[in-house]
N, C-alpha and C positions, 0 to 999 in steps of 0.2 A: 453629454449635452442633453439636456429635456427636453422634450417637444411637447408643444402647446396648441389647441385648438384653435383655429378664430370663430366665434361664432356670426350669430348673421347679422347681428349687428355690427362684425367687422373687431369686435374687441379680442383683445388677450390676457389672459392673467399672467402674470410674473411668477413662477413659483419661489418658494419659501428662501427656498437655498440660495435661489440667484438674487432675493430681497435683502437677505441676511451679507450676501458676498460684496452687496455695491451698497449696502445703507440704505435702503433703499423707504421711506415711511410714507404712510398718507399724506397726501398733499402737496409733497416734494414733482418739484419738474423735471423732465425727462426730455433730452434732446433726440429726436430719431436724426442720422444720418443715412444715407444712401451710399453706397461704394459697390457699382457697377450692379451685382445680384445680390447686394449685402442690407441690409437694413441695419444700423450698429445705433445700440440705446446707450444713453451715457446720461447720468446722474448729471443736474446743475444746481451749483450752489445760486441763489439767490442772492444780488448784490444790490438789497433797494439800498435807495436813496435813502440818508440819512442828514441832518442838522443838528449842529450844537444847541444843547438846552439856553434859552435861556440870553439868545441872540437875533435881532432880525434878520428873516429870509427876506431877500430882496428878489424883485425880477429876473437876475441874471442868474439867481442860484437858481431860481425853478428851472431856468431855462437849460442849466448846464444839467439838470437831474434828469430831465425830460431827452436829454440827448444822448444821455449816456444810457441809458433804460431803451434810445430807440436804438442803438447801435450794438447791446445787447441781443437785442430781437432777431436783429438782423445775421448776427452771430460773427460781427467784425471784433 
């Protein structure tokens, strides 16, 4: 297991091995969990919102994207 610095900014770098083991690329988000004295990072796939080419978005689609994106967050 590696062990990693925080500096005083509070940050930590991921090394190489554990980036390579979980996919892990720029930009990509990162769930921290808590579990009692545990801090557990887990990779998430990004599930935007998408629409068919080529059809109108009506109010009720924004609204279902916007719900599903907040329930997301929420990590339900």
């Amino acid at each position: 297991m590696p062990i990693v610095r925080v500096t005083r900014n509070y940050q930590v770098t991921l090394p190489a091995d554990v980036r390579r083991e979980l996919g892990i690329k720029i930009g990509d988000l990162l769930r921290i969990t808590l579990a009692g004295e545990r801090a557990i990072i887990e990779r998430v796939e990004e599930d935007l919102p998408s629409f068919e080419l080529g059809r109108p978005v009506g109010e009720e689609d924004i609204a279902e994207a916007i719900r599903r994106g907040l329930l997301r967050q929420l990590g339900v």
